[in-house]
Every structure is written in structure tokens, then in C-alpha cells.
N, C-alpha and C positions, 0 to 999 in steps of 0.2 A: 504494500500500500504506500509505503513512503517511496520507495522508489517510480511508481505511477506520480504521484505527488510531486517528485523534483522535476518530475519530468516535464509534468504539464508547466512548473515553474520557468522552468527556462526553456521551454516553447514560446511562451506568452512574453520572454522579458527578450529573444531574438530580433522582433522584428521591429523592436525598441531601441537596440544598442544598433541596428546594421544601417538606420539613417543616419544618427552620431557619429559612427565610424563613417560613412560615406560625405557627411557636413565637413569633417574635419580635412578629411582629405584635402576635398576641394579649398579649405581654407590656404592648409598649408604649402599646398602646390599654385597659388595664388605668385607668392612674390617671385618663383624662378619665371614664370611666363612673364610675368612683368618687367622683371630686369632683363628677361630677352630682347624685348620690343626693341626695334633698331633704334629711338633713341636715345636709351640708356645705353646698349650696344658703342653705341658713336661715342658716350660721353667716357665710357673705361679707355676707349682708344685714344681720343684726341685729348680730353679734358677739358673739354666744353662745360661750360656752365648754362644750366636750362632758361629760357626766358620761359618761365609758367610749367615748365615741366610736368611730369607724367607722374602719378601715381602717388602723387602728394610730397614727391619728389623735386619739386620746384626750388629754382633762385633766380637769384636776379641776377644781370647782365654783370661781364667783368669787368673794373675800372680802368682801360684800357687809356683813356689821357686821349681818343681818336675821336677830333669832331671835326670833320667832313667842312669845308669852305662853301657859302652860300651857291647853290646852283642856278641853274636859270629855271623859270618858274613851270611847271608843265612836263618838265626833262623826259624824255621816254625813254632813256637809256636804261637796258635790264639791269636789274638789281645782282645780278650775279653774272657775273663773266666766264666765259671759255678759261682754258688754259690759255697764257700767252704773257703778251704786256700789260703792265698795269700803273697805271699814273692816276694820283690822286693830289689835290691839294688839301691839306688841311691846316688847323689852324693852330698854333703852340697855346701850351697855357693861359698867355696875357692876350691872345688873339693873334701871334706872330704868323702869316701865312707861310707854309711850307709846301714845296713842291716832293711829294716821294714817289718813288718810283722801282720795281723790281719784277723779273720775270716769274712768274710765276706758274710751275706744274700742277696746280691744281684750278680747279672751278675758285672764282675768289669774290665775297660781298662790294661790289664796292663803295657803301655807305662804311660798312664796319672797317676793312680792309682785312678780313679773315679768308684765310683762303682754306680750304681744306677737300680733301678727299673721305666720303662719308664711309666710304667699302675698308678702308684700312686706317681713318685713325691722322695718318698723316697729313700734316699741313702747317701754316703758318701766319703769323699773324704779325700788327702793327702796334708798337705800345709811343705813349710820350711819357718820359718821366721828367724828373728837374735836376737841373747839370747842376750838383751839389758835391763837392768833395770828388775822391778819383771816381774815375767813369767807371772801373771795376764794382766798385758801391753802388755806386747809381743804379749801376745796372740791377744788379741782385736784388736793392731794394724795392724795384721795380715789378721783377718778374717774381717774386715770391711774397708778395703785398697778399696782406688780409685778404682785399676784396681783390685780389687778382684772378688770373685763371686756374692756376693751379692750385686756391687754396679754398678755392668751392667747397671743398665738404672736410677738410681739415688743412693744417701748416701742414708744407711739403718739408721730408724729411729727410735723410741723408745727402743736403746739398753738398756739392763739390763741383770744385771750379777744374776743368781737367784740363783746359789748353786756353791759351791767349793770344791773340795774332795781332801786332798795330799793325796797319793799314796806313796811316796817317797820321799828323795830327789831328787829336778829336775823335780819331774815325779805330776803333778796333773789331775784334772779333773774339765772341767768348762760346767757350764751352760748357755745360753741364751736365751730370748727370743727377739724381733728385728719385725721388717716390713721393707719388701723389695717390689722393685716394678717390676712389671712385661714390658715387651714389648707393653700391651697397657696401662700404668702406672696406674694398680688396683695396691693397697695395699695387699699385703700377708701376716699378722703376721706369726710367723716360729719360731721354737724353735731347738736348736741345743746342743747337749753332741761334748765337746771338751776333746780327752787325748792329753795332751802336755807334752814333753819330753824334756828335754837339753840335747844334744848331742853335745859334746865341745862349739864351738859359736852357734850354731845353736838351732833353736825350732822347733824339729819335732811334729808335729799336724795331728789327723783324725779327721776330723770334719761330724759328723753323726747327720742328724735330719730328718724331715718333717715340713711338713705344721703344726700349732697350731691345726686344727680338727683332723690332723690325729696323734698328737703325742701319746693319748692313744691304738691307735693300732701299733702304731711303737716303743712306746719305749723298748719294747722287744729287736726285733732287733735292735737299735740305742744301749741297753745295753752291747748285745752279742759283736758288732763290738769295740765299744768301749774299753769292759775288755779283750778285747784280742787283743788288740794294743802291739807292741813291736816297739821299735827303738833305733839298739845301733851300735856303732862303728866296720865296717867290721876287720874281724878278719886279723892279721897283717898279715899272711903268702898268703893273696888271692894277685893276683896280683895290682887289683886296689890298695888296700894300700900299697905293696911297690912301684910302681908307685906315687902314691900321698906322702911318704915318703920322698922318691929320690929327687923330684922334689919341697915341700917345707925346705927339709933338717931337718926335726925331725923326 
């Protein structure tokens, strides 16, 4: 009789427990499909930071110092460009118009000046910092700022500075390698070619890398982008600089 009794017991408490096990599941298999979605996908690769992002996963844009010089009103030009050249004017800090310019392998914004490739991660991008102390600092302080891009979901961690190249006066080339963390806070190691330029107060920087596995097939084009960085002072007779003349008085 008891053993009828358990029986009917755990008949009756089966078809109880096999929704709960079946709710859970789905619960717990919730966040790998989610951190699949290609764009959290993109952001372990590149280190993009979300505008509104997925999954409750959101931040806000990274403080890249890039604001774009007044256009003409109506522009139709695409917001994203081919692979190729790329010229931009933008503006320094105090308003200084700058003319930049560099080749670029991938698809590139050109409001933002981010250029990236979404399949692998790789790409590069434009920061302005302020020409404070040696440009080695500058630089650094720059690309590993709070709100930068790499520090989206935490401070990047085992920085090292691995090579240095002048160019110029003004004008170098830096190396690094770094761990950054992603949206589900995996560790990324990442290695990055910085060209940094003085451009009066200001440090105009493209900062081009990938992932640490994929820098032997990227540093081609992290090289290409890099040695073909330009950033120099709009030429005086454009209007932004008599505007910005006029209105600082030199």
C-alpha cells in the first residue's frame, strides 16, 4: 500500500517539476544566445562600446575628442565609406580646424572617423587628446581614459608600451599590448599601433589594432592605416580657420 502511495506521489509531483526544469533551462540558456548576437560578437572583437546596446547591455558613446567641422547643409554623402581614402576635417579642443587624413582597409564612419571591419574585430579609429607633458603620456592617457574605448566595461589591464618609433618632430608611433574586457567580462588581450601627432595643443591619434590572435594577420593593414596617417592645421584661407581666427583673435 505504501509503495502504491509513493507512487501515485511522485506521479502527481512529475509533471510539476518537468515545466520548472524546462522554465529554467530556457532561462539559463538565455544569456549564451545573447552574447552570441553579432553585436556583442563585434564588441569582444573590436571593443566597441554600445550606443543603446542589446540586452541591457548598453553604454554610451566613447570620449573620442572627434567633432567633425561644420558641413554643408543637406550633405548626401554616405555615412560610411568603402575601403580607401579618407579625409576629414575636424575640429581641436578650442575649435582649432584640423585636416586628417589616412588610408584606410576597412568600411570607415565618416562622422565618427571609426573605421572597422564587423566579421573580424579589426579596425581603427581617431582620438584628440591634449599635448600635455611627453607625447608618450599623452598618448596613454588618452587611449586608456575612463570613458574611452577600451575601458567600457572595466580599466584595461596589463598595459605595456612595446615599441616607439619618432617619425618627426611631434609626430611618433607607439605600440601596445593591454587586456580589455568585454560585455560578458572575458578578458581580451589586444595589441594596438598608435600614430600621434601635435597639432598646436592638441594630440591627434589613429589608433589601429586587433585582437592579440589576430595581430599576425592584421598587422599589414594596422601598418598600411597607420603610415598613412596625416594630421595638420586647416589651411588658413578655408573658412573654418578664418572663423576660428576671428573669433580666438590670432
Amino acid at each position: 500500500m505504501r509503495r502504491a502511495l509513493s507512487a501515485l506521489v511522485l506521479a502527481a509531483a512529475a509533471p510539476c517539476a518537468r515545466p520548472l526544469s524546462v522554465a529554467r533551462r530556457r532561462v539559463l540558456g538565455a544569456a549564451p544566445v545573447a552574447i552570441a548576437a553579432p553585436a556583442l560578437a563585434e564588441s569582444y572583437q573590436s571593443g566597441a562600446v554600445f550606443e543603446g546596446g542589446a540586452g541591457g547591455l548598453g553604454k554610451t558613446k566613447p570620449n573620442t575628442g572627434v567633432k567633425t567641422a561644420d558641413r554643408v547643409a543637406g550633405d548626401a554623402r554616405p555615412q560610411t565609406t568603402p575601403p580607401g581614402p579618407v579625409a576629414q576635417r575636424i575640429l581641436g579642443r578650442d575649435g582649432l580646424p584640423i585636416d586628417v587624413a589616412f588610408t584606410s582597409p576597412w568600411p570607415t564612419s565618416a562622422d565618427t572617423l571609426v573605421a572597422r571591419d564587423y566579421a573580424t574585430g579589426d579596425g581603427a579609429y581617431v582620438l584628440v587628446g591634449e599635448n600635455l607633458g611627453p607625447l608618450e603620456r599623452a598618448v596613454a592617457r588618452k587611449i586608456f581614459a575612463g570613458d574611452g574605448k577600451y575601458a567600457a566595461y572595466g580599466a584595461p589591464a596589463d598595459v605595456s608600451l612595446r615599441a616607439t618609433d619618432v617619425r618627426g618632430a611631434g609626430d611618433s608611433v607607439f605600440e601596445y599590448t593591454f587586456v580589455a574586457l568585454t560585455p560578458a567580462m572575458r578578458e581580451v588581450p589586444r595589441r594596438v599601433r598608435v600614430r600621434a601627432i601635435v597639432v598646436g595643443d592638441d594630440v591627434v591619434m589613429l589608433v589601429a589594432g586587433s585582437t592579440a590572435n589576430r595581430w599576425k594577420l592584421a598587422a599589414a593593414s594596422v601598418d598600411e592605416a597607420v603610415g598613412s596617417f596625416s594630421a595638420r592645421e586647416a589651411p588658413e584661407f578655408s573658412s573654418e580657420m578664418v572663423g576660428y581666427r576671428k573669433r580666438v583673435g590670432k
